[in-house]
C-alpha positions as CSV (number, residue, x, y, z in Angstrom):
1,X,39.3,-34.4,-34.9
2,X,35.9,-34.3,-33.7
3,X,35.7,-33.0,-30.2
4,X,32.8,-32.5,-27.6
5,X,32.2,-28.8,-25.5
6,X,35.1,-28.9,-23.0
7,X,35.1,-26.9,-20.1
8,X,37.6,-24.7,-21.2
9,X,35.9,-24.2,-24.4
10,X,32.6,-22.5,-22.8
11,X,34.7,-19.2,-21.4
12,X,37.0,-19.3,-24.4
13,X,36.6,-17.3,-27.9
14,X,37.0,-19.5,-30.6
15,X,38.8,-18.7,-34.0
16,X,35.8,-19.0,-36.5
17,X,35.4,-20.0,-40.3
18,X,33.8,-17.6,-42.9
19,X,31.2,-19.8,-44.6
20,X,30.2,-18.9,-48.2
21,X,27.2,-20.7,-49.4
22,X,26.6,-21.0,-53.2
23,X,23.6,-18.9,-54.7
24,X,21.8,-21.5,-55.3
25,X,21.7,-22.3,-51.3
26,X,21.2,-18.9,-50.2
27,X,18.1,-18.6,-52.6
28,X,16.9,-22.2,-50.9
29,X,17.1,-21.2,-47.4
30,X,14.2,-19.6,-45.5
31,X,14.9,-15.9,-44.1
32,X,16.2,-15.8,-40.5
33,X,14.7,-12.0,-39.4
34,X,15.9,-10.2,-36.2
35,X,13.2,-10.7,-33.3
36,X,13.3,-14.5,-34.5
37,X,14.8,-18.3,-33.1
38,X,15.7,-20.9,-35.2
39,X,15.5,-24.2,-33.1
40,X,18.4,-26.2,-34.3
41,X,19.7,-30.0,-34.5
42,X,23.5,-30.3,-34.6
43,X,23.4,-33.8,-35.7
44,X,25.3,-36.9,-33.6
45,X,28.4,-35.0,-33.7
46,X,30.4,-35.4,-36.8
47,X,30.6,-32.1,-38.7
48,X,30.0,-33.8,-42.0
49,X,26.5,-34.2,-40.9
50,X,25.5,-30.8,-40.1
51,X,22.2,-29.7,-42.2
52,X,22.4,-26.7,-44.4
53,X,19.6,-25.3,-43.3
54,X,21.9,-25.5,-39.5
55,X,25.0,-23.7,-41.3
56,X,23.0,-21.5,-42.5
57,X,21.5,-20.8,-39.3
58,X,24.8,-20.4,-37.6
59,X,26.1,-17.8,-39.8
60,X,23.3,-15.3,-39.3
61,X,22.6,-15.7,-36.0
62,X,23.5,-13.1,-33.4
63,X,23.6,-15.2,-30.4
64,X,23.6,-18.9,-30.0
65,X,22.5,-21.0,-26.7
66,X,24.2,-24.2,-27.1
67,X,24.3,-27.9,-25.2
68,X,27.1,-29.4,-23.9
69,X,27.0,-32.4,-26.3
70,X,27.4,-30.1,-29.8
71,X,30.7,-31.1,-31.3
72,X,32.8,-27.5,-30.7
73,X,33.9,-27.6,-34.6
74,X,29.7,-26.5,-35.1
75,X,30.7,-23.5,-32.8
76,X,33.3,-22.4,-35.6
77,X,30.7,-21.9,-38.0
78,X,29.5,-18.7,-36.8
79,X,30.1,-15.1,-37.0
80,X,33.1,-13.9,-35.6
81,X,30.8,-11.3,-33.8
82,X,28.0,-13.9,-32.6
83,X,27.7,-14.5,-28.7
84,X,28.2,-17.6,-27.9
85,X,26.4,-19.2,-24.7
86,X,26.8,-22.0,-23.0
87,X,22.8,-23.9,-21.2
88,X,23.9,-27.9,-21.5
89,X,22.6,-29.9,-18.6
90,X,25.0,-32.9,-17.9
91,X,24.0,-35.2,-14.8
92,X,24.9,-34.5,-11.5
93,X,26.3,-31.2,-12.7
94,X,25.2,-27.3,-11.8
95,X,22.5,-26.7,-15.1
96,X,20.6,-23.9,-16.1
97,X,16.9,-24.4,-15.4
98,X,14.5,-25.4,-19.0
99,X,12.3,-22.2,-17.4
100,X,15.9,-20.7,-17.3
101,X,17.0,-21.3,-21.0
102,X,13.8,-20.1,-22.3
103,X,13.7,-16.6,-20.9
104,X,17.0,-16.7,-22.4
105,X,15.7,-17.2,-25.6
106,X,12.5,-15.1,-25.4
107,X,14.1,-12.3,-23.9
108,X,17.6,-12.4,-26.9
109,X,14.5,-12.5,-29.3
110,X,12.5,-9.4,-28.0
111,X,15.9,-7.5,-28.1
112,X,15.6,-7.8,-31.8
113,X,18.6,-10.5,-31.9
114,X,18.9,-13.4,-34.3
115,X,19.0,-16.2,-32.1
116,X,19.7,-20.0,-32.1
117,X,19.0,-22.4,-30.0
118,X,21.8,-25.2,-30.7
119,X,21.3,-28.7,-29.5
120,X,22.3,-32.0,-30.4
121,X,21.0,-34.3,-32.5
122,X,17.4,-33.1,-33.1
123,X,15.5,-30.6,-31.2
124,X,12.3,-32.6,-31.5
125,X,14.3,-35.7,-30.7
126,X,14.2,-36.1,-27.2
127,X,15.8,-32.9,-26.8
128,X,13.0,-30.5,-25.4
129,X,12.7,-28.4,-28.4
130,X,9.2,-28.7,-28.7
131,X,8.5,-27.2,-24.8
132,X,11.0,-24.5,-26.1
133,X,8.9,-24.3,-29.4
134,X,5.4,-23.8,-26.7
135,X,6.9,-21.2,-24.6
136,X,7.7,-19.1,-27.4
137,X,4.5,-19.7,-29.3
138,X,3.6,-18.6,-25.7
139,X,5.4,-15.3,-25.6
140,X,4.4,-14.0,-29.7
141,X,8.0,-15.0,-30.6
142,X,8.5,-16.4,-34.2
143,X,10.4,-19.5,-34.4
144,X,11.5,-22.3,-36.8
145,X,12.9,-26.0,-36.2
146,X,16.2,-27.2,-38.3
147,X,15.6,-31.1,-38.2
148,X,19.1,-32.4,-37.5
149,X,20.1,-36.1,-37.8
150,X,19.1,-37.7,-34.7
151,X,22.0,-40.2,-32.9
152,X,19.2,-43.0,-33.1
153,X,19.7,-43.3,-36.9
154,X,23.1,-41.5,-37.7
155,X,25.0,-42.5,-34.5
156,X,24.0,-46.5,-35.1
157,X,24.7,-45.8,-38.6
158,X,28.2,-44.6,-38.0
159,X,28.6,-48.0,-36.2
160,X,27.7,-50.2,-38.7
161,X,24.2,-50.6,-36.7
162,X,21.2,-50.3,-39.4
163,X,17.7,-49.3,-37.7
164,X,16.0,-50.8,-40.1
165,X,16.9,-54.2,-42.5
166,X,13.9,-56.2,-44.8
167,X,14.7,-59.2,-43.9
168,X,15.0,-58.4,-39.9
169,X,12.7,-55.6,-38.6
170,X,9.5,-53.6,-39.9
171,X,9.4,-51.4,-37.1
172,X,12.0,-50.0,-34.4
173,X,11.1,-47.6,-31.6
174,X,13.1,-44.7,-29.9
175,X,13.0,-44.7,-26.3
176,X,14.2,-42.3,-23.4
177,X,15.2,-43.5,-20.4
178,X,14.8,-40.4,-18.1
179,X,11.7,-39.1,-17.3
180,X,11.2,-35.2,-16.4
181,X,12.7,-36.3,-12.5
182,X,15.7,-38.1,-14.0
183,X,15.0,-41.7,-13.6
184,X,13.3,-44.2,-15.3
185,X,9.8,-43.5,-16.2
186,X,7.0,-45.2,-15.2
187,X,5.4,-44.8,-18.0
188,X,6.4,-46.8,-20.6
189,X,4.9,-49.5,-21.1
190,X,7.7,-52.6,-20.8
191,X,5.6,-55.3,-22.1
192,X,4.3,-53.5,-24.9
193,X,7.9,-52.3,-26.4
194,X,9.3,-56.0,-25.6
195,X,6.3,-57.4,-27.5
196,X,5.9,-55.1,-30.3
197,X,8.9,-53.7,-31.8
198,X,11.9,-55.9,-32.6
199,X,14.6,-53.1,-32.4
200,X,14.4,-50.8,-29.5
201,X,16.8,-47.6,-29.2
202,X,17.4,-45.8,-26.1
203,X,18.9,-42.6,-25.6
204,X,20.2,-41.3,-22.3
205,X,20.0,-45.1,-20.7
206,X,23.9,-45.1,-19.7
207,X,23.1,-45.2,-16.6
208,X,20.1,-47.2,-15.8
209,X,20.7,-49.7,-18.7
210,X,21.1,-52.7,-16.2
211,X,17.7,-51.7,-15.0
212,X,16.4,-51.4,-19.0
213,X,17.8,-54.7,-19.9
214,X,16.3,-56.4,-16.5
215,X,13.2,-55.1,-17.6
216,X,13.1,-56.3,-21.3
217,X,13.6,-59.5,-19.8
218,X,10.6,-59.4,-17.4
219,X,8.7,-58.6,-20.6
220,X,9.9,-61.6,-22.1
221,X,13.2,-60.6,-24.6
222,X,15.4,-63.1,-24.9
223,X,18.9,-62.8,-22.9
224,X,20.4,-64.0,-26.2
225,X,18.8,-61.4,-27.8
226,X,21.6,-59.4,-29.8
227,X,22.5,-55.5,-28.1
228,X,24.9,-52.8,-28.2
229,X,26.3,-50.0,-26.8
230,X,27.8,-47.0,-28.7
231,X,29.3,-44.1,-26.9
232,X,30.2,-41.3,-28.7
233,X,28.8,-42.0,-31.2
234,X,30.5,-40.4,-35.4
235,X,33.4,-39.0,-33.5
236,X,36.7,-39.6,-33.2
237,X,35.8,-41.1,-29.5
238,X,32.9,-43.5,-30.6
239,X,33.7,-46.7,-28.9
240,X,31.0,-49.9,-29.6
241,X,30.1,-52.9,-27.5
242,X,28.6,-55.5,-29.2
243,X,26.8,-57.6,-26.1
244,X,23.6,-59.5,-25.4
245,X,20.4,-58.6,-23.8
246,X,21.2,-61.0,-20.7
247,X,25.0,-59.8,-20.3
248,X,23.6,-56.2,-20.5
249,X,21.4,-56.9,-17.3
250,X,24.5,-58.5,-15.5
251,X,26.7,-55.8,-16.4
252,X,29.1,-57.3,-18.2
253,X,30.8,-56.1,-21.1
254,X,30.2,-53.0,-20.3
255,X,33.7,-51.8,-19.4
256,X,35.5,-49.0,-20.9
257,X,32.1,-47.6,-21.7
258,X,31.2,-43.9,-21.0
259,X,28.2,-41.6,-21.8
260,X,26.8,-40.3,-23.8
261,X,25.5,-43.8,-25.3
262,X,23.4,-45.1,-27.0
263,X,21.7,-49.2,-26.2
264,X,20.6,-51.0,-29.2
265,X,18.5,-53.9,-29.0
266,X,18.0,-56.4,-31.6
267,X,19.1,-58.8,-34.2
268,X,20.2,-55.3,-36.5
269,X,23.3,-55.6,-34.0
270,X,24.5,-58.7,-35.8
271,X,24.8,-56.9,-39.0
272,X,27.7,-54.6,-37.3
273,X,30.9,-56.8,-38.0
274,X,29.7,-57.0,-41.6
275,X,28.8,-53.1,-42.0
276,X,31.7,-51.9,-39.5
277,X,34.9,-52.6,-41.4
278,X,33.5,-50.6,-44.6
279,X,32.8,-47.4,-42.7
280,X,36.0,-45.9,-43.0
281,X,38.0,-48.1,-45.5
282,X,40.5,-46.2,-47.7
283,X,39.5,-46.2,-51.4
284,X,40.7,-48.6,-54.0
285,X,44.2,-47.6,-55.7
């Protein structure tokens, strides 16, 4: 079962798995020296989707600073000796400071440790790994990123939600719906992404997604228009809403779902009940 950090989970040791990679991985992966951070995407949750070059990174590290929305089997992939510490930021919740997490990280790598910083998804994904990626090129500390599969593309996908189909949509943006302060930012341009791209995607927009959809509909989207909404997204949890731009605004439909979500808008949607019931289908006898 795929389960997200629980509070217990954060002040708990967990049992961990010995991972041995082939030679022919461990001669592909890049070296991971002391004094060093490795920046690194989880994926949307579901283990299966964890890079190598993220396993990999979890076995040698030393200590790893992880969010609150890695899936805890990722946690089981590191050394039995590794510290594990918990930085995730959830709303309305006590939260390290960003300033905060990075000393963390530039002090863990000046005292020679190998250190990860574990998020979800992608770091460079709307998850603040390229300020973390400044401060460090700030403080002479050597770094890499571990792309991870972003929720936007692997999450939809695990719904039977395609970003991208030829005979629907050329282009599809990402979106965030928090700005540094927490609310919806000013500056995105609402007539612009209800104009141009034909499937939008946005992340952290649980809460303010009757605001969103009001204002795709100022811009001129259709309340007709095809949406979603996937929560928990590739694990055991995931729970999609198949709705319409206009219902989205009203806040119908909308029961039963919980963050962390995902909105989808667009006429991909209306490929789910078609893609959906293949996901997970047992094999031919």
């Amino acid at each position: 079962m795929v389960r997200r950090m629980s509070a217990d989970l954060r002040h708990s040791p967990l049992p961990r798995a010995s991972v041995a990679f082939p030679d022919a991985i461990v001669a592909a992966m890049p070296p991971f020296p002391r004094g060093c951070v490795w920046l690194v995407g989880a994926g949307p949750g579901d283990l299966g989707l964890l890079t190598l070059q993220a396993a990999w990174a979890l076995a040698q590290a030393d200590i790893i600073f992880f969010d609150a929305l890695v899936n805890e089997e990722v946690l089981r992939l590191t050394r039995a000796d590794a510290e594990l510490r918990f930085v995730g930021k959830r709303a309305g919740r006590p939260s390290p400071k960003q300033s905060e997490i990075t000393d963390l990280l530039v002090s863990a790598a000046r005292a020679g440790e190998r250190v990860v910083r574990l998020k979800g998804g992608d770091p460079y994904v709307f998850g603040r790994g390229a300020e973390e990626a400044q401060a460090l090129v700030a403080a002479g500390i050597p770094f890499r990123a571990a792309s991870g599969v972003t929720a936007g593309v692997g999450g939809l996908a695990a719904a039977g939600i395609p970003v991208t189909h030829r005979d629907i949509n050329q282009a599809v943006t990402f979106i965030t719906a928090h700005d540094a302060a927490g609310g919806l930012s000013e500056r995105l341009d609402w007539a612009a992404l209800a104009a141009g791209s034909p499937v939008l995607v946005v992340y952290m927009g649980f809460r303010l997604m009757r605001e969103i959809a009001s204002r795709l509909l100022g811009a001129g989207r259709s309340s007709e228009e095809a949406a979603a909404i996937v929560c928990h997204a590739t694990t055991a949890r995931q729970k999609v809403i198949r709705t319409t731009l206009g219902r989205l605004a009203a806040g119908a439909d909308a029961e039963g779902a919980e963050a962390p979500a995902l909105i989808v808008v667009g006429e991909v949607v209306a490929l789910a009940p078609v893609l959906s019931p293949f996901l997970f289908a047992e094999p031919a006898a």
